[in-house]
TIRO-2110 file (N, C-alpha, C; in Angstrom, 1 decimal):
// TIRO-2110
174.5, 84.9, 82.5, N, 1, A
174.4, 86.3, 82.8, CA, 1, A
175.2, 87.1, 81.8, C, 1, A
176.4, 86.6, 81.6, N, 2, A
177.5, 87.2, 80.7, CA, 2, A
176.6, 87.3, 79.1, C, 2, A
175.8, 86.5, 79.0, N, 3, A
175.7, 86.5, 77.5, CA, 3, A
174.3, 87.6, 77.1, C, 3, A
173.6, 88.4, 78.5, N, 4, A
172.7, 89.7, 78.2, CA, 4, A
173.3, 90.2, 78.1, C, 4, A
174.9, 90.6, 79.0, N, 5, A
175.4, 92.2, 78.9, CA, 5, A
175.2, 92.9, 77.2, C, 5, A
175.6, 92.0, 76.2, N, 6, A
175.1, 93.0, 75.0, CA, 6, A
173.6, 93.5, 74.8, C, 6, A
172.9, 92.5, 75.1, N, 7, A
171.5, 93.2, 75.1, CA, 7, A
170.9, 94.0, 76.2, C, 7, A
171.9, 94.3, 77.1, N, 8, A
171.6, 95.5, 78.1, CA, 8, A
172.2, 96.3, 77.6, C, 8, A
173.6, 96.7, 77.0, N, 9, A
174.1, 98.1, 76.7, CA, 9, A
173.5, 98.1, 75.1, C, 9, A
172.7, 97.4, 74.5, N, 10, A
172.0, 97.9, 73.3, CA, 10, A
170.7, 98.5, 73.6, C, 10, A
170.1, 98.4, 74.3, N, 11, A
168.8, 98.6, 75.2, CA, 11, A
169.3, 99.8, 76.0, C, 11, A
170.2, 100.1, 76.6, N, 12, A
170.2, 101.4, 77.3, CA, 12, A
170.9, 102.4, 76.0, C, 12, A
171.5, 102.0, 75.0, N, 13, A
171.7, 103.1, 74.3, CA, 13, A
170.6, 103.1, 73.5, C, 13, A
169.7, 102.5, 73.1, N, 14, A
168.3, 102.7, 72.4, CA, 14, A
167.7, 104.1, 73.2, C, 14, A
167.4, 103.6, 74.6, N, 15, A
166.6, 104.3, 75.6, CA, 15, A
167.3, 105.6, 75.5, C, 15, A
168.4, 105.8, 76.1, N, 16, A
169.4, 106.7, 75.9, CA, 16, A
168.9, 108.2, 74.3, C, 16, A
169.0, 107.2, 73.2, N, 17, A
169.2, 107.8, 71.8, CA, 17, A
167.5, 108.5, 71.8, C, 17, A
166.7, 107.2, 72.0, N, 18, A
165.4, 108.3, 72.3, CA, 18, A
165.0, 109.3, 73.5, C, 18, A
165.3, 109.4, 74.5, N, 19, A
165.6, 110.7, 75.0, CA, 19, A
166.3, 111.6, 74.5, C, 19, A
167.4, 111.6, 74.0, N, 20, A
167.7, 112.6, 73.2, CA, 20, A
167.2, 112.9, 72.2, C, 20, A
166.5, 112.3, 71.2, N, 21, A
165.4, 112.9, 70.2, CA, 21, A
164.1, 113.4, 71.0, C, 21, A
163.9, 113.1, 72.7, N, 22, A
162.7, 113.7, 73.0, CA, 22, A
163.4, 115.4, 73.8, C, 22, A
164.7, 115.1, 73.9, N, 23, A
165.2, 116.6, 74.5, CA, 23, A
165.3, 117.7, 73.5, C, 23, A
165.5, 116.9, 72.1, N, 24, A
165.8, 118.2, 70.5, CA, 24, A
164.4, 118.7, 70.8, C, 24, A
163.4, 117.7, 70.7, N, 25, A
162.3, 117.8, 70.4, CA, 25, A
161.3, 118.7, 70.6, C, 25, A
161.4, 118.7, 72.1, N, 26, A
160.9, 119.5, 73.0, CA, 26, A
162.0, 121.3, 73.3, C, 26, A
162.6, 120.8, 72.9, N, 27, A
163.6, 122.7, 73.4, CA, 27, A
163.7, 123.0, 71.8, C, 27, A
163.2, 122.6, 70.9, N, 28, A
162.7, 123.1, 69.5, CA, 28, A
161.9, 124.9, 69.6, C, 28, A
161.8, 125.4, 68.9, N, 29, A
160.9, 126.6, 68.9, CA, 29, A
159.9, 126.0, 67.5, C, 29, A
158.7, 126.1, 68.5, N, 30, A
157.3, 126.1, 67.6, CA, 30, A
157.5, 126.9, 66.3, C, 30, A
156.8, 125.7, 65.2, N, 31, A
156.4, 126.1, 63.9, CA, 31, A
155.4, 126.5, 64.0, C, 31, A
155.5, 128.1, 63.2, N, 32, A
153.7, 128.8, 63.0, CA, 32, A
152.9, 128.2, 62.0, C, 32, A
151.9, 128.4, 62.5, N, 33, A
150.9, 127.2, 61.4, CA, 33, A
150.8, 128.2, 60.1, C, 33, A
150.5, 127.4, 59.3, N, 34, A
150.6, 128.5, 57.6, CA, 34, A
149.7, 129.7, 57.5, C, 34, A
148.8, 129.3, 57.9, N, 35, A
147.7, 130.6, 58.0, CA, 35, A
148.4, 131.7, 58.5, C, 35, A
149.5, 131.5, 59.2, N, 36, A
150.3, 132.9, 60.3, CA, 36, A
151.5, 132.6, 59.6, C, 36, A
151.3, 133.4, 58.0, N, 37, A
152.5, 132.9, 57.6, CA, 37, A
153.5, 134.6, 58.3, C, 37, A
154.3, 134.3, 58.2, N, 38, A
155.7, 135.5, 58.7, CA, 38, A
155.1, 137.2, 58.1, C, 38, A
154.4, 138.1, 58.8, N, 39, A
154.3, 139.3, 58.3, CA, 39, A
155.9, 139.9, 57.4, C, 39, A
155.8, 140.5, 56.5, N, 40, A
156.6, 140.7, 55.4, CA, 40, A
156.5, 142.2, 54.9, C, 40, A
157.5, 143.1, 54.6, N, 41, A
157.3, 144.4, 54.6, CA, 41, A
156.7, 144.4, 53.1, C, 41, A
156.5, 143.7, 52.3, N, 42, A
156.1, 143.5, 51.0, CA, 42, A
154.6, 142.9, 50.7, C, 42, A
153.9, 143.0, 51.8, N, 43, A
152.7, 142.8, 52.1, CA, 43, A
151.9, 144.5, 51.3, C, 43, A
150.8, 143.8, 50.4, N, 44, A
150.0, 144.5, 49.7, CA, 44, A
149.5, 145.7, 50.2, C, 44, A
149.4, 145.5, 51.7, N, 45, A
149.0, 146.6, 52.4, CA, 45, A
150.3, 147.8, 53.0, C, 45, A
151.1, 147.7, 52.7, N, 46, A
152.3, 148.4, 53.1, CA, 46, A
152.7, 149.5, 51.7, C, 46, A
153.2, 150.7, 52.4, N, 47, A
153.5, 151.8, 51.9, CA, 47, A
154.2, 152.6, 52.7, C, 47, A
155.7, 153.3, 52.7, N, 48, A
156.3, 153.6, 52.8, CA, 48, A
155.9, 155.0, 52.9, C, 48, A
155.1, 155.6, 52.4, N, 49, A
154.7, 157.0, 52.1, CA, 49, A
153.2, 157.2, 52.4, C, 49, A
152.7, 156.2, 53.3, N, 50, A
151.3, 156.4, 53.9, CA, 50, A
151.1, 157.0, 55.2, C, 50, A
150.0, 157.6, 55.6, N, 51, A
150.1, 158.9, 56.9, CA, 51, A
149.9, 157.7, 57.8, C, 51, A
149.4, 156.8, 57.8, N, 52, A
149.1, 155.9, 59.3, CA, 52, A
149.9, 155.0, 59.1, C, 52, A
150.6, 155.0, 59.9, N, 53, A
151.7, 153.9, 60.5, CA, 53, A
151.1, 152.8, 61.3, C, 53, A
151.7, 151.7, 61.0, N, 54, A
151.3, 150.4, 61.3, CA, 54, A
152.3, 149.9, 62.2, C, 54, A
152.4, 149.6, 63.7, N, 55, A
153.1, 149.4, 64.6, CA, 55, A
152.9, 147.6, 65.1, C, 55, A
153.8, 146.8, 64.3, N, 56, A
153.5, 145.4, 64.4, CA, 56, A
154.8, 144.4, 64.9, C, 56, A
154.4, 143.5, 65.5, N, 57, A
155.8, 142.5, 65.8, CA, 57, A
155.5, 140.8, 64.7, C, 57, A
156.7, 140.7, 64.2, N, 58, A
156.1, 139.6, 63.5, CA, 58, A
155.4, 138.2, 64.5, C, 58, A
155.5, 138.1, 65.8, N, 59, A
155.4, 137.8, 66.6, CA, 59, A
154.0, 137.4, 67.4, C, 59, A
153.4, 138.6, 67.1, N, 60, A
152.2, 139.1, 68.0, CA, 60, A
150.7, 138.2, 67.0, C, 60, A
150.2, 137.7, 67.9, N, 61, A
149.3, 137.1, 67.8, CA, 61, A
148.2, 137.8, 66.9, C, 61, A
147.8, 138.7, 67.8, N, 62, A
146.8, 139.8, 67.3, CA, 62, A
147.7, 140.7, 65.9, C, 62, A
148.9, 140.7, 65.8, N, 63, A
148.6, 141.4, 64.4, CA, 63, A
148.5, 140.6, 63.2, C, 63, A
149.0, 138.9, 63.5, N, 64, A
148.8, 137.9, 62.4, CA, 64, A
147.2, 138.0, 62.3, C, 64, A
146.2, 138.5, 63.1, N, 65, A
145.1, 138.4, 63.0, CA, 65, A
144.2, 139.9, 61.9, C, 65, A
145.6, 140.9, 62.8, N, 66, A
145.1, 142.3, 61.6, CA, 66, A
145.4, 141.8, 60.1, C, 66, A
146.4, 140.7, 59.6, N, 67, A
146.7, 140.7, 58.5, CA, 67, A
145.5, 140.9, 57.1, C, 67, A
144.3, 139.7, 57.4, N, 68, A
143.3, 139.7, 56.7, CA, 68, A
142.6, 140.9, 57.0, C, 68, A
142.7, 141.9, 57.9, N, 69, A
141.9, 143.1, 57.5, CA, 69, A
142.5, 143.9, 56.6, C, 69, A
143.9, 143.9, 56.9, N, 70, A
144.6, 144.6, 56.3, CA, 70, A
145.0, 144.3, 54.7, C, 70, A
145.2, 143.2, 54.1, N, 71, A
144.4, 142.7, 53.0, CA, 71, A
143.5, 143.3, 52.6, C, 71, A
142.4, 142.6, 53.0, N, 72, A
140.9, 143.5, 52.3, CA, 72, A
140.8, 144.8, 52.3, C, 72, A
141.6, 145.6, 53.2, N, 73, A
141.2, 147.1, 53.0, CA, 73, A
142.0, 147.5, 51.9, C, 73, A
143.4, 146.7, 51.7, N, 74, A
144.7, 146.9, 50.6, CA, 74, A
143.7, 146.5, 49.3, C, 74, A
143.1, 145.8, 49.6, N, 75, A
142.0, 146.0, 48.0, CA, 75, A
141.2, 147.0, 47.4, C, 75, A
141.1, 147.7, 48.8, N, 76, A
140.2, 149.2, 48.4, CA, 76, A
141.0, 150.3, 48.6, C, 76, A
141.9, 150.0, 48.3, N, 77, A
143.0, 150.9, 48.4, CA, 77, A
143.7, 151.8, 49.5, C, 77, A
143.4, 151.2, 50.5, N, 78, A
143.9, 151.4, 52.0, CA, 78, A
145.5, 150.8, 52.2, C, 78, A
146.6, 151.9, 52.7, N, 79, A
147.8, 151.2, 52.8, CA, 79, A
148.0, 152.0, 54.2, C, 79, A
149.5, 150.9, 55.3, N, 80, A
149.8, 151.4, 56.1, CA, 80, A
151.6, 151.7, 56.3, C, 80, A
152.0, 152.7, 56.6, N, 81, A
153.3, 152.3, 57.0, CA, 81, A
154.3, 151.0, 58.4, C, 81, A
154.6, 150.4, 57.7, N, 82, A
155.1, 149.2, 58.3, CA, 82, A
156.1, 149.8, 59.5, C, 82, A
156.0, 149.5, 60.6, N, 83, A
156.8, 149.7, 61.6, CA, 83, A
156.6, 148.8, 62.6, C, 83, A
158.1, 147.6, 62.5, N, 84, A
158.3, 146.3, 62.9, CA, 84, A
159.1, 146.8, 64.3, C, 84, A
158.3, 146.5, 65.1, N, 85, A
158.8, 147.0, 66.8, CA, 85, A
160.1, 145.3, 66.8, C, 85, A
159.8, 144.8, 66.3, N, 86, A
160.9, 143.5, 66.5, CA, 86, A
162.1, 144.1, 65.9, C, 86, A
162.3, 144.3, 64.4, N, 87, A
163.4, 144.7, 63.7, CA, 87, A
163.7, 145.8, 64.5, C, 87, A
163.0, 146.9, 64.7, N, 88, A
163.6, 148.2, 65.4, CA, 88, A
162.5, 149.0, 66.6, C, 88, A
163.3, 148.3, 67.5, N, 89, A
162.8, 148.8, 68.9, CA, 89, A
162.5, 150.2, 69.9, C, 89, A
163.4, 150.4, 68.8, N, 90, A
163.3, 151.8, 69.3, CA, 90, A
161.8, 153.0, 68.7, C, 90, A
161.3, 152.1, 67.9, N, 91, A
160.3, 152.7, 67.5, CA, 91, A
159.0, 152.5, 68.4, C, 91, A
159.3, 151.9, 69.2, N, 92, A
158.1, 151.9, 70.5, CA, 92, A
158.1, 153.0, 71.4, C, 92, A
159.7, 153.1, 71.7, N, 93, A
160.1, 154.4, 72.7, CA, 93, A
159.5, 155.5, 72.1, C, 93, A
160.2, 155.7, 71.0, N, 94, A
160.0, 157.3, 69.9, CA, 94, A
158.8, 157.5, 69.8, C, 94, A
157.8, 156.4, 69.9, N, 95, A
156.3, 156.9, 69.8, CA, 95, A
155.3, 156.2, 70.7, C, 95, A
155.6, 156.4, 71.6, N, 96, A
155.3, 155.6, 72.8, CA, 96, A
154.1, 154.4, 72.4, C, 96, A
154.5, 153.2, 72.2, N, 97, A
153.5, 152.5, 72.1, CA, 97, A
154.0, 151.2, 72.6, C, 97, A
152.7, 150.8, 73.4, N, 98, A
153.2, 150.2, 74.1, CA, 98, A
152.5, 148.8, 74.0, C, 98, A
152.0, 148.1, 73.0, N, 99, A
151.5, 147.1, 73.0, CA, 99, A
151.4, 146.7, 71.0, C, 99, A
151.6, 145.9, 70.4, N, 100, A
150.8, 145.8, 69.1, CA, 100, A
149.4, 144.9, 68.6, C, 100, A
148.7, 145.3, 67.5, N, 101, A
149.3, 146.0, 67.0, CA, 101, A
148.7, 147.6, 67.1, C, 101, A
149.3, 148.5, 66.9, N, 102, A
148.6, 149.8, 67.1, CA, 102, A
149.1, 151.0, 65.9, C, 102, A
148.2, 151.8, 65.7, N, 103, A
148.1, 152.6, 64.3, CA, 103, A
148.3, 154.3, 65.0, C, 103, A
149.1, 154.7, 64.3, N, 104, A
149.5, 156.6, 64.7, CA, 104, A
149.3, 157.3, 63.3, C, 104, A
148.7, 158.0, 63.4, N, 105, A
148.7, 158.6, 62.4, CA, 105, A
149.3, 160.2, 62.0, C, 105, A
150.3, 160.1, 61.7, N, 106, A
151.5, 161.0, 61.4, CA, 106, A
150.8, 162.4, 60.9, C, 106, A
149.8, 162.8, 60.4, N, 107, A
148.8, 163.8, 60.1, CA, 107, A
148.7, 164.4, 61.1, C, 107, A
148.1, 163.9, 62.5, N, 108, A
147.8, 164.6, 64.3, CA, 108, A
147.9, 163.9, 64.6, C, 108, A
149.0, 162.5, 64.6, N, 109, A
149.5, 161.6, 66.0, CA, 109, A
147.9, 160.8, 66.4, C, 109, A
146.8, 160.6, 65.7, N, 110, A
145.5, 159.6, 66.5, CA, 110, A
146.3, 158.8, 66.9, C, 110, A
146.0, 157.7, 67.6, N, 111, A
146.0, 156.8, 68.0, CA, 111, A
145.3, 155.3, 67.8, C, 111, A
145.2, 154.3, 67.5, N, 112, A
144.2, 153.4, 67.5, CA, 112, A
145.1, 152.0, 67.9, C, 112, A
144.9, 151.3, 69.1, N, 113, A
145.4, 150.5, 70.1, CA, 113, A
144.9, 149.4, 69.9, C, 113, A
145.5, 148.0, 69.3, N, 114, A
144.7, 146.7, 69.9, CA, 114, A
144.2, 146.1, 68.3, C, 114, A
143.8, 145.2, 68.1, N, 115, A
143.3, 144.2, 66.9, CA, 115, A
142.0, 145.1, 66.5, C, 115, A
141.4, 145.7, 65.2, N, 116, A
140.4, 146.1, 64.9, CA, 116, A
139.9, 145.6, 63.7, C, 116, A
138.4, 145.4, 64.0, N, 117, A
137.6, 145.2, 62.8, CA, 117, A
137.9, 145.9, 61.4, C, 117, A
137.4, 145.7, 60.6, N, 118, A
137.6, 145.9, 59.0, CA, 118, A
136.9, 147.7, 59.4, C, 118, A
135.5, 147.8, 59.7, N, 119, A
134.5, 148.6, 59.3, CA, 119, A
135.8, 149.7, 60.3, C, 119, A
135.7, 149.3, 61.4, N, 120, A
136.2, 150.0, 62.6, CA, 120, A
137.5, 151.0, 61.9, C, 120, A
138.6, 150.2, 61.5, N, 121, A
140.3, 150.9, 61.1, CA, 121, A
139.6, 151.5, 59.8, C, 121, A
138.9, 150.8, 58.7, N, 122, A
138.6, 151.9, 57.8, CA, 122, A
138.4, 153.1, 57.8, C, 122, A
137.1, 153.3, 59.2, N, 123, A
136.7, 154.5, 59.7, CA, 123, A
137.7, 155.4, 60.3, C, 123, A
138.7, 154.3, 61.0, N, 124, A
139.6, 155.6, 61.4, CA, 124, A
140.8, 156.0, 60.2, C, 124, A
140.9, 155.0, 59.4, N, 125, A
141.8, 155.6, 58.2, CA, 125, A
141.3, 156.5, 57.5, C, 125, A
140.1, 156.2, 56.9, N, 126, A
139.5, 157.8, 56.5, CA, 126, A
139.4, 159.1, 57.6, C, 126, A
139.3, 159.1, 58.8, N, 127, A
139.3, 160.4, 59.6, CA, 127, A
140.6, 160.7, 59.8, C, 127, A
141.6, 160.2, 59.3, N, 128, A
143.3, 160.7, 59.6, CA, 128, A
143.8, 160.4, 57.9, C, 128, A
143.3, 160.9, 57.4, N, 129, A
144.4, 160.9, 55.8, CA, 129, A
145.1, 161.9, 55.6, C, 129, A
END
């Protein structure tokens, strides 16, 4: 019996060492897949000096999905101002919005709430310039 004991305390510290690689493992925070790479205020579509403000969390599902609209319209020369509700919170309060991503347009305050098609936010970026 005496001559297992080493191969029981090598076997419980094995068992041991892999649980703890399954406890990092799992209390890790999820990698975003590449397609959702990290919204970036240096994004083609961004402009500091544009009438519609772009209300986004780097976070938010639906605005890693506005990205490619926002892209393609930044090709036709459509820009939005970037306003990161993550970095500064307070910009939800000051303009009440309450979900992202969502577009105000500093011209008469519109409104446009929620993920929108290409054709859709074009239309409302031309009726608020």
């Amino acid at each position: 019996m005496k001559k297992f004991i080493p191969y029981i305390i090598v076997g419980v510290l094995v068992l041991g060492f892999i649980g703890l690689i399954g406890y990092v493992k799992m209390n890790q925070t999820p990698e975003q897949p590449q397609n959702n790479a990290k919204i970036t205020e240096s994004e083609p579509y961004f402009d500091n000096n544009a009438v519609a403000m772009y209300f986004y969390s780097p976070n938010c599902s639906h605005c890693q999905d506005e990205k490619s609209v926002l892209t393609d319209l930044a090709k036709q020369g459509y820009r939005v101002k970037p306003m990161n509700i993550l970095d500064h919170p307070d910009y939800a309060k000051q303009y009440n919005v309450e979900g992202t991503p969502t577009f105000i347009s500093q011209k008469d305050g519109a409104k446009l709430v929620g993920f929108q098609e290409e054709a859709k936010l074009k239309s409302w970026l031309d009726q608020h310039k």
